[in-house]
C-alpha positions as CSV (number, residue, x, y, z in Angstrom):
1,X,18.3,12.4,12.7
2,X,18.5,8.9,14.5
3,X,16.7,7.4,11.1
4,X,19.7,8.9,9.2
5,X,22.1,7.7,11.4
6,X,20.6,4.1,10.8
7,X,21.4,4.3,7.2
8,X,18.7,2.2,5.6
9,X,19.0,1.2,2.1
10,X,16.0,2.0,0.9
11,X,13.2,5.3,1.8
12,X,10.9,2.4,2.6
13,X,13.2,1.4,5.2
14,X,13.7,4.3,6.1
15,X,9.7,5.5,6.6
16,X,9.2,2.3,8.2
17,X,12.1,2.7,10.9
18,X,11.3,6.3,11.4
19,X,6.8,5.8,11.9
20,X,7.8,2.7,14.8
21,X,9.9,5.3,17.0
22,X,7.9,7.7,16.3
23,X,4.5,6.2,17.4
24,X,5.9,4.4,19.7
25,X,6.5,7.3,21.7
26,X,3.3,8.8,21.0
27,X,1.5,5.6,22.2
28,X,3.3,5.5,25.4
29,X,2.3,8.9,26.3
30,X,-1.6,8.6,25.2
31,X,-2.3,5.2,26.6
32,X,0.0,4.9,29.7
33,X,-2.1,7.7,32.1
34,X,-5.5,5.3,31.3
35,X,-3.7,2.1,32.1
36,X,-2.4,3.7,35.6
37,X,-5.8,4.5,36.1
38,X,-6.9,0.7,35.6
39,X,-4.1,-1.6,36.8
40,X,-1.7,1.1,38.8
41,X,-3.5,3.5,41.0
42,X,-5.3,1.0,43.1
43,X,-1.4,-0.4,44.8
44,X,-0.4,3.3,44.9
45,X,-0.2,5.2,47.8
46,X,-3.4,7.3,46.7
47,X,-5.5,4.5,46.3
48,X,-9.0,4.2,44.6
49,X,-12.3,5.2,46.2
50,X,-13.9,2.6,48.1
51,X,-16.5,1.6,46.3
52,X,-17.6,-1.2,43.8
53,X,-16.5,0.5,41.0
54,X,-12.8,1.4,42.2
55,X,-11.3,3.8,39.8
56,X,-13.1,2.8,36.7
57,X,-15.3,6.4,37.4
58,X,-12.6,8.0,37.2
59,X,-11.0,6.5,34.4
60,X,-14.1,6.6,32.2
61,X,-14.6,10.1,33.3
62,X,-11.1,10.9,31.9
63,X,-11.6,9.0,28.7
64,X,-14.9,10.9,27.9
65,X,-13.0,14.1,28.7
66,X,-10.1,13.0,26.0
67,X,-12.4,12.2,23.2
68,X,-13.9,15.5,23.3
69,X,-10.7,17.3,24.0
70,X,-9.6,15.6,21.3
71,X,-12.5,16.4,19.1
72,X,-11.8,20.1,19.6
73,X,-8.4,20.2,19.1
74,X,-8.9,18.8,15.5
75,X,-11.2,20.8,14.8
76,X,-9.7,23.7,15.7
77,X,-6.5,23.2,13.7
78,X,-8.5,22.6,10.4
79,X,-10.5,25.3,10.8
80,X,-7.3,27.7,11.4
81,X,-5.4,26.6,8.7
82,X,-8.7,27.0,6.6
83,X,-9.0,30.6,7.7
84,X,-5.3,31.0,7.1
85,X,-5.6,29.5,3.6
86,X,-8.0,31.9,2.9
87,X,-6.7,35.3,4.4
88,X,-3.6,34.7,2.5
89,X,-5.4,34.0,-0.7
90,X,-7.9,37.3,-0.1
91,X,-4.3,39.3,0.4
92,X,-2.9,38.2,-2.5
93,X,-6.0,39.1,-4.4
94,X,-6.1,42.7,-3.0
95,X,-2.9,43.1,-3.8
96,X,-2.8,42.5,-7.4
97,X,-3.7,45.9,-9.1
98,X,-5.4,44.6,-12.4
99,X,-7.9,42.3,-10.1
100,X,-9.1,40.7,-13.3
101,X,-6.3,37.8,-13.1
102,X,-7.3,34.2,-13.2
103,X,-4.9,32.1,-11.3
104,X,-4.6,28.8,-13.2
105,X,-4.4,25.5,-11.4
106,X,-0.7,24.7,-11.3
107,X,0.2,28.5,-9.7
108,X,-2.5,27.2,-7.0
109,X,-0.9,24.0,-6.5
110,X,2.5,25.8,-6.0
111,X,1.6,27.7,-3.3
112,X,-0.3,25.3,-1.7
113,X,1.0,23.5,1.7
114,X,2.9,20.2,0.8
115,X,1.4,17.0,2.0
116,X,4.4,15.9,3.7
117,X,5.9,12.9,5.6
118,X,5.3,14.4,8.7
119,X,1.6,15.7,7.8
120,X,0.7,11.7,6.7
121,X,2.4,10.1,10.1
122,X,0.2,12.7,11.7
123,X,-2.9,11.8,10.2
124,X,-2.2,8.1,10.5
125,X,-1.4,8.1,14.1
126,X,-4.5,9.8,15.1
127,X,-6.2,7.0,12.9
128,X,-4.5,4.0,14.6
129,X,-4.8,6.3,18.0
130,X,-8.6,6.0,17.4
131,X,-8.7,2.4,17.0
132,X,-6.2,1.9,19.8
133,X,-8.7,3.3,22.3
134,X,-11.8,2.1,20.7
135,X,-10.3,-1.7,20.8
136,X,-8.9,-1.4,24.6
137,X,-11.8,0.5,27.0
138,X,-15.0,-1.0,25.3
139,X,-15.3,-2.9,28.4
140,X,-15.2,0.0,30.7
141,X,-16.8,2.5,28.4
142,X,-19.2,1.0,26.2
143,X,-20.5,4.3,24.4
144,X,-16.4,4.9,23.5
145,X,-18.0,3.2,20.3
146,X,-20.1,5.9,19.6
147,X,-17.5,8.4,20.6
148,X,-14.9,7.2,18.1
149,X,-17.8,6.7,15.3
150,X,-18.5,10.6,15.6
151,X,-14.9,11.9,15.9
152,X,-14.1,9.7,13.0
153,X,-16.7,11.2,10.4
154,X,-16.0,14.6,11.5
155,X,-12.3,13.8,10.9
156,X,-13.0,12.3,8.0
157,X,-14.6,15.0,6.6
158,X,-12.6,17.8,8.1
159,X,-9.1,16.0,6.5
160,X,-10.7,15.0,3.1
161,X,-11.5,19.2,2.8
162,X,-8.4,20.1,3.5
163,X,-6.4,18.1,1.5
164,X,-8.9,19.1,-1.6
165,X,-8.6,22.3,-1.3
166,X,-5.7,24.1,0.7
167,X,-3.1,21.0,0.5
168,X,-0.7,20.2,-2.7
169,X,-1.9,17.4,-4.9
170,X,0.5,14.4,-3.9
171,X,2.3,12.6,-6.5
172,X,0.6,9.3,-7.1
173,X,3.3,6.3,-6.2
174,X,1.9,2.9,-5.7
175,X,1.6,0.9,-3.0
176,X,0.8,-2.3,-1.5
177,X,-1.3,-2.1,1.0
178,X,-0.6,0.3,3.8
179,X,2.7,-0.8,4.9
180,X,4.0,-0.5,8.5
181,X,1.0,0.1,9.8
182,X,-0.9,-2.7,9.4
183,X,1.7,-4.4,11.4
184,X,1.3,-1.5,14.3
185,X,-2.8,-2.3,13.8
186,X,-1.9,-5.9,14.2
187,X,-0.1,-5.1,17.6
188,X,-2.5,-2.9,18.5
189,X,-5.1,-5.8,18.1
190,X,-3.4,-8.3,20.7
191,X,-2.6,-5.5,23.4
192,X,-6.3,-4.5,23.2
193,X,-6.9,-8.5,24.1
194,X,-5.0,-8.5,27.0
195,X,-6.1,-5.3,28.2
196,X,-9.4,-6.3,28.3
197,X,-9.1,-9.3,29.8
198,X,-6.8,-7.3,32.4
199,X,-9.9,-4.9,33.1
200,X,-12.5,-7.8,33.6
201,X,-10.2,-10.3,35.8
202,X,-8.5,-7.5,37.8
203,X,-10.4,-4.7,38.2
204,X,-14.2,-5.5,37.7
205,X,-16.6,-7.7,39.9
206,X,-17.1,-10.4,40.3
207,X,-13.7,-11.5,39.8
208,X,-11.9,-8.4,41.4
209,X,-12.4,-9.9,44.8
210,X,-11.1,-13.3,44.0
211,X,-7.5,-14.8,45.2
212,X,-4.6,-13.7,43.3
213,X,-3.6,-16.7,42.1
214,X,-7.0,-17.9,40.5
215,X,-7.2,-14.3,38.6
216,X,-3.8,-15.0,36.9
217,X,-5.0,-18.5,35.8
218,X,-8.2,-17.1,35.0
219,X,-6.3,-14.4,32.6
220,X,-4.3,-17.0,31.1
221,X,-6.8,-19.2,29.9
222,X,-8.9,-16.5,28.9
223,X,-6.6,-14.9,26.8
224,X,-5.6,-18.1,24.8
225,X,-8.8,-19.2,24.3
226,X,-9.4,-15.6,22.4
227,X,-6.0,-15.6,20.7
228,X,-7.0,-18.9,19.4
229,X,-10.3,-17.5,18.0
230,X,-8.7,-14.7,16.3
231,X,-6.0,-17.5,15.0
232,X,-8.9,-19.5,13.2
233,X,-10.9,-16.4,12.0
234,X,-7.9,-15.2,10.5
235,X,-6.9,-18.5,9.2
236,X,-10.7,-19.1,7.8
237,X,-10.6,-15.5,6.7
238,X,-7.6,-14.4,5.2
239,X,-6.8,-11.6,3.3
240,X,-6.4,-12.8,-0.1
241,X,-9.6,-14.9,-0.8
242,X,-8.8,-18.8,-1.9
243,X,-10.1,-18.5,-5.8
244,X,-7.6,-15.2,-6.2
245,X,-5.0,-17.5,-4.9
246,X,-5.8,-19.9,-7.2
247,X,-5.4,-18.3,-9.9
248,X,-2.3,-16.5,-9.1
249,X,-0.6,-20.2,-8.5
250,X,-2.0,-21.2,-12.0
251,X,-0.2,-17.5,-13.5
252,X,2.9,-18.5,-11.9
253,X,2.6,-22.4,-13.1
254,X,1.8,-20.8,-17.2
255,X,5.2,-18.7,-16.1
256,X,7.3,-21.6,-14.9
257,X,6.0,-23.8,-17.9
258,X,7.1,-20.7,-20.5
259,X,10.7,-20.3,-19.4
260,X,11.2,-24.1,-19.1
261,X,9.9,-24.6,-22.6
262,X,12.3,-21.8,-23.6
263,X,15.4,-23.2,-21.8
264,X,14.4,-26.3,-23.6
265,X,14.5,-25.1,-26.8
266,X,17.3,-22.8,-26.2
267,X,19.4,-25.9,-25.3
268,X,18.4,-28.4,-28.1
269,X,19.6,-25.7,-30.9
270,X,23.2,-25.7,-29.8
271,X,22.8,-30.0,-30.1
272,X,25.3,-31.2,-33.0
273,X,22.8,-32.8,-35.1
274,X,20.3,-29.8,-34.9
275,X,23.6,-27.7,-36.0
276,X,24.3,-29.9,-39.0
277,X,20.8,-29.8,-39.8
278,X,20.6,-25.7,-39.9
279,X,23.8,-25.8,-41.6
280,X,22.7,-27.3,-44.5
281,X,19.7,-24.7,-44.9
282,X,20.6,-22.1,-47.5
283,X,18.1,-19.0,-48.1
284,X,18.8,-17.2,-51.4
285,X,17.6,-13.9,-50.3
286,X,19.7,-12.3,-53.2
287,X,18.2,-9.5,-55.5
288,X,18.1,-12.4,-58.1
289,X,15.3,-14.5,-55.8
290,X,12.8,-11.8,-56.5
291,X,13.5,-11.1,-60.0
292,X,14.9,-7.4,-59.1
293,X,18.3,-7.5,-60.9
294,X,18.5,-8.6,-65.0
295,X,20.4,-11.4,-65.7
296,X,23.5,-11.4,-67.3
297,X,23.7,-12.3,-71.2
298,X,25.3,-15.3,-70.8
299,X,22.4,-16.7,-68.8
300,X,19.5,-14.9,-71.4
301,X,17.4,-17.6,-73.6
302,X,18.0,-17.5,-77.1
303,X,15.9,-14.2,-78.1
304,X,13.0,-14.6,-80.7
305,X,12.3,-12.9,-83.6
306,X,11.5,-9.6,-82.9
307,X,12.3,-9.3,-79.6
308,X,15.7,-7.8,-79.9
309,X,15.9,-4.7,-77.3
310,X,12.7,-6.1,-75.0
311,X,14.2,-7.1,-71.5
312,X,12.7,-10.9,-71.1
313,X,9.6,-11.1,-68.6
314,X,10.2,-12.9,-65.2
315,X,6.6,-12.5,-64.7
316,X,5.6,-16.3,-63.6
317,X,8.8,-17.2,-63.1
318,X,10.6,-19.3,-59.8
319,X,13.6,-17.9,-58.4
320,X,15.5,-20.9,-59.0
321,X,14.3,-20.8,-62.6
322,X,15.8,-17.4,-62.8
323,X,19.4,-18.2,-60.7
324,X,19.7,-21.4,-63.7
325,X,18.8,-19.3,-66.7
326,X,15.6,-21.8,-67.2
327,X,13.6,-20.6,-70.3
328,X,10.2,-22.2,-68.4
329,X,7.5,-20.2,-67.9
């Protein structure tokens, strides 16, 4: 409702607007529990254990348990609306008396679940949500690597059976890339740097127990100095490799060169002397130019003996031959 209110111009506006407030508030309620964990907790009035660790146990203890909570959870909506899928389609069956009717493909497709808007944000947040806590608690939980690596196949597979076989087939529309959310990948990408950074100046030995003030510069310049690096990787790297972009430059070039050359031409025809020049150019595209009306008598040759009541051959003959009444062969 708040998308419509906005009234974008476009439903590409519209998707984009509508996927940012949406996952924003999904982000905030799946990442900010962890990060009270790490940062908060330790200046609250509950404290952390004292020990070397602090709350990191507890926060990678509550990490693990998410992932496999997650895991479950997945799985267990895929396999009920499998089992759904499948009791309706055994009711159905059962209920048709003949039981010797083939349903064709497009009578499947219609009662199939649409692959809605809703449906794809869902399956693309749990995506991003994936990489969001792979990229940001690698330091305190190494094995989330292999965590996110499992869930992810299973997912994977899960998601690409459903949509095969108990969701509509999608209408194909192009695309270019995958639109707002490589720019939500791309925040997700410099958060996960300076959470990091937070969890190995802040809360980690051997830098935990150092002043204040030194742990701040320390986070400053470490976080530049990894910014930086992703800068020139990206910059070295980038998405569109240098030959493609070569060549696309020449394409436009040949383009710019074509509609120049046509202006050009397009403007040296409406010249006066070019003017005067078609003006004086005369096509004779009368029937007479291809010999396919007769002559009148007046401009006939003389006739020959015995060739009164033979129409006279134009086989061989010049148009202009034939508009004079020439008698040349």
């Amino acid at each position: 409702r708040l998308g419509n209110l906005e009234k974008h111009r476009t439903p590409a506006q519209w998707n984009r607007a509508w996927v940012q407030k949406v996952f924003l508030v999904r982000f905030f309620n799946n990442l900010y529990p962890f990060l009270y964990i790490g940062f908060i907790k330790q200046f609250s009035y509950q404290g952390c254990p004292d020990t070397s660790a602090g709350c990191l146990d507890e926060l990678q203890r509550y990490l693990f348990t998410y992932f496999v909570t997650r895991l479950i959870v997945h799985l267990g909506s895929d396999m009920f609306l499998v089992i759904l899928a499948r009791s309706q389609l055994k009711a159905e069956t059962q209920a048709n008396p003949s039981g010797e009717r083939v349903n064709m493909h497009l009578q499947i497709q219609a009662k199939s679940q649409e692959y809605d808007i809703i449906m794809k944000v869902d399956d693309w947040t749990e995506n991003v949500l994936t990489f969001l806590f792979l990229t940001c608690f690698n330091v305190v939980l190494p094995v989330i690597a292999l965590l996110a690596l499992l869930t992810t196949m299973l997912e994977a597979r899960c998601l690409a059976h459903r949509n095969c076989c108990f969701l509509r087939r999608p209408v194909p529309r192009g695309a270019e890339g995958i639109g707002e959310w490589q720019q939500l990948l791309e925040t997700v990408e410099f958060l996960a740097v300076l959470i990091n950074v937070g969890f190995a100046v802040f809360t980690m030995r051997p830098m935990k127990d150092l002043p204040v003030a030194h742990k701040v510069v320390i986070f400053v310049f470490i976080e530049h100095v990894i910014l930086f690096l992703k800068h020139l990787i990206k910059e070295k790297f980038p998405s569109t490799p240098p030959d493609v972009e070569d060549l696309n430059q020449g394409n436009e070039e040949i383009l710019r060169m074509v509609a120049a050359t046509f202006e050009k031409h397009k403007t040296q025809l409406t010249q006066p002397k070019l003017m005067k020049q078609m003006s004086v150019i005369s096509v004779d595209i009368s029937p007479t130019s291809f010999g396919g009306r007769r002559p009148s008598r007046a401009m006939l040759p003389p006739a020959s003996p015995g060739s009164e009541g033979r129409r006279p051959s134009t086989l061989g003959r010049s148009p202009a031959s034939l508009s004079r009444g020439s008698t040349s062969p």
